[in-house]
N, C-alpha and C positions, 0 to 999 in steps of 0.2 A: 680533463673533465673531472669533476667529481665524482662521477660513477666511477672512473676508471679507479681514483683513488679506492673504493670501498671494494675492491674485489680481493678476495682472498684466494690464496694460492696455498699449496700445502703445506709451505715451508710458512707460513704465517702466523704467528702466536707460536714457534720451534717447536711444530709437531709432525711436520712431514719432512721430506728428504733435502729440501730446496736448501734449506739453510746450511744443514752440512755437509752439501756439494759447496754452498759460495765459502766455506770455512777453508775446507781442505785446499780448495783452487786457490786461497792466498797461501796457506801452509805449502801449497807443494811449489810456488813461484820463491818463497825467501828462502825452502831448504834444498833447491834445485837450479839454482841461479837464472832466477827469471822464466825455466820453463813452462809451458803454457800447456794445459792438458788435454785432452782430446776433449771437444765439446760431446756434450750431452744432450739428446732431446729434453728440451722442457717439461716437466711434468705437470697433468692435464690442471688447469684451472678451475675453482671449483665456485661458481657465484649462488645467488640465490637462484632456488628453482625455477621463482615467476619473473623475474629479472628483464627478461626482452619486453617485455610490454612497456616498462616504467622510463622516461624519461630523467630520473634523479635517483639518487641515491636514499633509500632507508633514513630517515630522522634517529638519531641514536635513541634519544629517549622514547621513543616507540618501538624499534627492537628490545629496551629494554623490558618494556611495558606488556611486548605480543609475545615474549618467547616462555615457552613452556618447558623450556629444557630442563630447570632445576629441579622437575619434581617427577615428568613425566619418563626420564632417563632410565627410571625404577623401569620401565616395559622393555628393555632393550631386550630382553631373552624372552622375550613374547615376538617383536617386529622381527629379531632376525628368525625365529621358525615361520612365521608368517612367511618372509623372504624367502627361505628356503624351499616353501611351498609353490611360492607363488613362482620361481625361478624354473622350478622341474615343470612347472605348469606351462611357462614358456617352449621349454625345450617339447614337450608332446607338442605343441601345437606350433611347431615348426619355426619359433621366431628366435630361436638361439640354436647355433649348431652345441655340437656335444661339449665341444673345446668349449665354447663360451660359456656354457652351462657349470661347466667340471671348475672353471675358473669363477663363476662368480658363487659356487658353493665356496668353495675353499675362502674363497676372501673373506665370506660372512661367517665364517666360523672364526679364521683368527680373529676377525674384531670381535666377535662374542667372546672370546677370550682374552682379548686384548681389554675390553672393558671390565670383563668380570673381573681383571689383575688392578685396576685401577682403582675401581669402587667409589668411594665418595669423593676423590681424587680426580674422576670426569672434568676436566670443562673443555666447554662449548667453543667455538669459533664462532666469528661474526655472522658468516651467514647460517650456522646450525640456528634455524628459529625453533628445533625441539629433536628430538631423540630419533627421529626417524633421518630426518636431512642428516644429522650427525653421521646416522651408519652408512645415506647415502653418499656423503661425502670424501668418508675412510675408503669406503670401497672403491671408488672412482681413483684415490689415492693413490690405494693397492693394487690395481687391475688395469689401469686404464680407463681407457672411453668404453670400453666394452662395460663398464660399470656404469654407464648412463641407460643401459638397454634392460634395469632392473625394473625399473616403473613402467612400462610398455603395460596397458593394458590395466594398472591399476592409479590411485586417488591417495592422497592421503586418508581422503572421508570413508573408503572401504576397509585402508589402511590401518585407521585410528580405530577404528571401529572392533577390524578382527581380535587387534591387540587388547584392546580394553573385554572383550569375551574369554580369550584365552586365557588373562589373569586373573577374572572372575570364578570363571570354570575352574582352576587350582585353587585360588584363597574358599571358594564355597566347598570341593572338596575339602581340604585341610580345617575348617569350620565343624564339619562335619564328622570328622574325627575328635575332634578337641573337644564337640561337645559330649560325643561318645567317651571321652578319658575321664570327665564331670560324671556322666553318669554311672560308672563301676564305681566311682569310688563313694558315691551316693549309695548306689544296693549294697556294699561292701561294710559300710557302718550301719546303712541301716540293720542289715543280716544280725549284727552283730550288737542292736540295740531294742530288737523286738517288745524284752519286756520291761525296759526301760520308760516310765513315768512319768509324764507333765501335764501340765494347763496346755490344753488347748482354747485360745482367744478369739473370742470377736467382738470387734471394738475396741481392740486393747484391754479388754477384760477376763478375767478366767470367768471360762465358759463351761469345759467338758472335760476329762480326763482322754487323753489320746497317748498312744505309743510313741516313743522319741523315732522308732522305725517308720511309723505311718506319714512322722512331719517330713522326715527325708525322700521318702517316697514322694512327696508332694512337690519338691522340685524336681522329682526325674520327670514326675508326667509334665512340668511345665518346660522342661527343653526336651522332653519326646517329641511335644507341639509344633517346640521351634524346629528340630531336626526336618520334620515335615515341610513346614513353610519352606528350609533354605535344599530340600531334595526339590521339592514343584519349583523352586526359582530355577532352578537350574536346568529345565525341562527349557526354558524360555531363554537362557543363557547358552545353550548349546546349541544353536546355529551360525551359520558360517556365514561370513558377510560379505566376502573377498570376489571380486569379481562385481560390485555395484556399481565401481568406479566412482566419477564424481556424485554422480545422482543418476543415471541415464542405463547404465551397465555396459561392456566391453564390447569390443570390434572384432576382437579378433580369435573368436570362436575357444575360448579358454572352458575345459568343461568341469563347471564350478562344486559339480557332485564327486568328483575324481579329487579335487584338492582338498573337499570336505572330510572326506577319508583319512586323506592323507595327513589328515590333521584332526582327527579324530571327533571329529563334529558327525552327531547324530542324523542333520539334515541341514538343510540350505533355507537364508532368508527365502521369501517370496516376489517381497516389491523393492526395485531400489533404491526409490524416494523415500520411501518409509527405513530402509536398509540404515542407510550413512546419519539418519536423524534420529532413528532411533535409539532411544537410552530409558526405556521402562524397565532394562532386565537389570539396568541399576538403579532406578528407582526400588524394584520389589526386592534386590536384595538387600538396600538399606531400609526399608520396611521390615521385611525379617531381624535385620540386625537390631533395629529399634527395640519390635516385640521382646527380642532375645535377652539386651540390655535393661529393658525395663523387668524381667523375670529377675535376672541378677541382681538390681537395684531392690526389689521386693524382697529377696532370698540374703543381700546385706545386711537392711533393716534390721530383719530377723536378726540377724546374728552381733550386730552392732546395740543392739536390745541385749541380747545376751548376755553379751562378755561385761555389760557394765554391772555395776556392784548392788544394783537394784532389783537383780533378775539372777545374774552370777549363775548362770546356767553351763555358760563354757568359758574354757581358757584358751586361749589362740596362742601359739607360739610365738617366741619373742621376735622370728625372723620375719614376723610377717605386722609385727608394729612398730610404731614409734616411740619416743618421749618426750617430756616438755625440756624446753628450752631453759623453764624457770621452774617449775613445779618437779623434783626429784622423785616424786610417787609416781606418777604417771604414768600408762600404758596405755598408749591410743591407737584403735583399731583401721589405723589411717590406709589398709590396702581393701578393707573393704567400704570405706567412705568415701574413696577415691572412686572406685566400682559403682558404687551408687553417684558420686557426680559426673563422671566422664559419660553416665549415659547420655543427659544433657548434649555432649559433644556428636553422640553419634544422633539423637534426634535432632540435630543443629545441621548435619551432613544431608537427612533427608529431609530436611524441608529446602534448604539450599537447593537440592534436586528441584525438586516439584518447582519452585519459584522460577528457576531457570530456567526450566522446561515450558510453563505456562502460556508464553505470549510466541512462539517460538512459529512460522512461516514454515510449512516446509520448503526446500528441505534440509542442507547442511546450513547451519551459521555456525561463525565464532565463537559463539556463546559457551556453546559446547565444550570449549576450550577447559572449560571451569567445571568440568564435571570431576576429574581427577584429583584434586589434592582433597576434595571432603570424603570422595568414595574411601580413598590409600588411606586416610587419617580414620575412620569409623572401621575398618576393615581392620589395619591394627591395631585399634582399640578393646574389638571385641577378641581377637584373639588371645594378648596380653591377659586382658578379664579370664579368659577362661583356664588362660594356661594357670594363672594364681590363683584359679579355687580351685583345681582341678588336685594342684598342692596341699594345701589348704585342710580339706575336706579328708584327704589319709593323713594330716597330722594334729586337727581340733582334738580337744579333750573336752568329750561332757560331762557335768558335775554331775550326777544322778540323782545321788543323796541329797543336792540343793533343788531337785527336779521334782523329786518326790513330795519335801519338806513344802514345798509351794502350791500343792494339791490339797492340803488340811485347810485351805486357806479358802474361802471365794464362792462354796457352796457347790463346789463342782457336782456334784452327786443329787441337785437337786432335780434335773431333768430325769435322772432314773428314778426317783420316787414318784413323779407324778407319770411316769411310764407303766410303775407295779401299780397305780390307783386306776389306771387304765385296763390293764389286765384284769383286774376286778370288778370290771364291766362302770366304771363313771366314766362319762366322756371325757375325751381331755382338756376341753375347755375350761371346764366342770376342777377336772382334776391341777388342772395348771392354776387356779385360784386356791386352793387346800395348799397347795404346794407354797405357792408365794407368803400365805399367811404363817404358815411355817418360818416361813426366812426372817419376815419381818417381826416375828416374834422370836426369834434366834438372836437375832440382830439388837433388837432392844435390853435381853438378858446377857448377850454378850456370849452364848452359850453355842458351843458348833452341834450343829441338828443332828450328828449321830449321837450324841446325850441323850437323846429327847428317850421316855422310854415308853414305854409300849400302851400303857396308859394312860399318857400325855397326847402321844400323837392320833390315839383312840379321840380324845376331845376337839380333834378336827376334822375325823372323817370315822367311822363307824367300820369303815373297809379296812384297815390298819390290821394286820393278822401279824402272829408271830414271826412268817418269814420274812416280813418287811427287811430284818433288818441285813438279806440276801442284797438287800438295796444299796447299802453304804460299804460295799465292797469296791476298791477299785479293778483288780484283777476281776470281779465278776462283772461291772460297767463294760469294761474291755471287752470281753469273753462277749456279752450280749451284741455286741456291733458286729456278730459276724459275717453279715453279707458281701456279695463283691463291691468291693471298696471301702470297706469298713472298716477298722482300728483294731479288732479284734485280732491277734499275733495269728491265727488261723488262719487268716484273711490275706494276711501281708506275708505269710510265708508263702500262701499259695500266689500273688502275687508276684513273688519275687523269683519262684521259678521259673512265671511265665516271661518274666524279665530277662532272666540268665539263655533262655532258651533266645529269648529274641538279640541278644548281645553276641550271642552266637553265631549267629546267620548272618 
């Protein structure tokens, strides 16, 4: 029959022992004169899981089409702890003696070692339709039938499930560190650039005069935010799925708080329909990663504005750009324009969620199948990002003197004078029209308004006193913003302890 053809045995594809039992038995007949060896039991046969039910054989073009093994493989050292859990969870609950138990540990660790040696070298057999059959397969391999008595009690869909939380749970840790290595070295330049001088913009326009310390600060608090978001995902990520079985939950009294332990999960799902279908805790962490990317993408900008010869604010080092293929002058900021477009990639991963998710019956479907290769790909994308600013950022050089040189420019200082017309009791409405008439008669003489002298600026407001000119200070602009959160170096020093103290903890 045709089925019988499509069954795979160990020796199939020269990965198990089959084959070089049938080698040796011709080698030891031509170097033995015809001797005939002792037979050997067969070793166990290993078909698909769902197999009994089917009348025919798998369509190859549809194993090709359903198997998830080329990407999902990456979980193997998430399913075999799973396994290992779930194994000891058998033996408490009486359905494996010690021996079987002691044996089907061992065998799941050599294959965890036997794959970790292999690496992108894995491939599949016919009936591995994904990484889990795979390691159920090796182990039946290695163990015997005693290795069919591993799935007792559990589903793929609790199965998939666990694994897909456990490498959430480490990639959101490790997220979480990385974004922590960004932010020291963010307080570390900023510490180190307090009284250093720019335009601050809105609109793309100089607006205010700000500390180069105060802009850097400005991305720590936007990935302290994210740090936030991807700690509360994780609150929803650290439940334990194991034991929902297919949708129904298990027979045979497995106590699913003791392996939640065992595996370091804070607390246990609730419901099991909702258990094996559920995938919001990877929805919200690619919502975080979104947020997180789009900060990065904003904080590029910035610096992709920079380094060009317009602004020439900073110099990025050479190992973190390009050049032209044609143009010999060239230096192009291609690892932070990358960062700004691969966000794209990871808001491309969470909406694929959501869409996938949408029309979705409880409670397991296939569909689900496709949650993994956008998480894996948005998941290494943000970390890559972070790990290259994280570089980046202890080795930029900011131009100061060009930082400085670009504050003469744009009126910066005009908000602090109609701030002293205020002090001197005009409104500021009042005071923000004096002010402007000022510019636009700056603007027509071509003349920068700390010229203007005492006697001039007298002919727009009567309030104009000698210490106006307190006004066209930059270091005193600074100086005056010193509230919490303010630009004033007072501010961000005191700041930045409270930073150092929290980087601490």
């Amino acid at each position: 029959m045709a089925r019988k053809s499509k069954k795979q045995g160990p020796g199939a594809r020269g990965r198990g022992p089959g084959r070089d039992k049938a080698r040796k038995s011709l080698s030891d007949k031509g170097g033995q004169g015809g001797v005939t060896p002792v037979p050997r039991p067969p070793a166990p046969v290993f078909t698909k899981a769902w197999e009994g039910r089917f009348a025919e054989a798998t369509d190859p073009e549809v194993e090709r089409f359903t198997s998830s093994f080329s990407f999902d493989r990456r979980l193997y050292r998430y399913d075999i702890q799973g396994s290992i859990a779930h194994t000891e969870a058998l033996g408490r609950a009486g359905l494996l003696t010690e021996g079987e138990r002691d044996t089907l540990i061992r065998g799941l660790k050599e294959i965890e070692a036997e794959i970790a040696a292999e690496g992108d070298r894995l491939q599949a057999a016919a009936a591995d339709e994904d990484i889990h059959m795979h390691i159920e397969r090796r182990l039946v391999e290695k163990v015997g039938e005693v290795g069919g008595k591993l799935h007792t009690g559990r589903s793929r869909n609790d199965q998939i499930a666990l694994d897909l939380r456990l490498y959430l749970r480490e990639e959101t840790r490790t997220l979480l560190e990385l974004i922590r290595s960004v932010q020291r070295a963010l307080v570390a330049q900023a510490e180190s650039n307090l009284d250093v001088v720019l335009p601050g913009y809105t609109h793309l326009q100089r607006a205010q005069p700000v500390s180069l310390g105060h802009q850097l600060l400005a991305y720590y608090e936007m990935l302290e935010r994210d740090r936030g978001r991807f700690i509360d995902c994780l609150k929803r990520i650290d439940q334990m799925p194991l034991g929902a079985g297919a949708l129904a939950g298990n027979s045979f009294g497995i106590n699913r708080e003791v392996v939640a332990r065992a595996l370091g999960f804070s607390d246990v799902t609730a419901n099991s329909l909702d258990t094996v279908s559920d995938r919001d805790f990877i929805v919200e962490f690619l919502s975080a990663a979104s947020i997180l990317m789009m900060h990065l993408s904003r904080w590029a900008e910035d610096w992709i504005l920079w380094a060009s010869s317009e602004f020439s604010f900073i110099d990025l080092p050479d190992r973190f750009c390009t050049g032209s293929s044609m143009m010999p002058q060239k230096k192009n900021p291609d690892v932070l324009e990358l960062i700004r477009g691969k966000t794209g990639r990871v808001y491309g991963s969470l909406l694929t969620l959501l869409t996938l998710l949408k029309g979705l019956p409880l409670s397991y479907n296939r569909d689900l199948q496709e949650d993994k290769e956008p998480l894996f790909n948005a998941a290494d994308t943000v970390k890559s990002a972070l790990r290259l600013l994280a570089d980046l950022v202890r080795q930029v050089s900011f131009r100061k003197e060009r930082m400085l040189e670009a504050t003469r420019e744009g009126f910066l200082l005009a908000t602090d004078l109609a701030d002293y017309l205020v002090l001197k009791g005009l409104p500021f409405r009042q005071a923000h029209k004096v002010v402007g008439k000022i510019v636009r008669q700056s603007l027509e003489e071509r003349r920068p308004m700390e010229e203007w002298t005492l006697a001039e600026l007298q002919t727009f407001s009567p309030l104009f006193k000698g210490d106006v000119f307190d006004s066209f200070s930059l270091t005193g602009s600074l100086q005056r913003k010193g509230g919490v959160g303010g630009t004033a170096p007072q501010s961000i020093e005191a700041e930045i302890r409270k930073i150092k103290r929290k980087l601490k903890g």
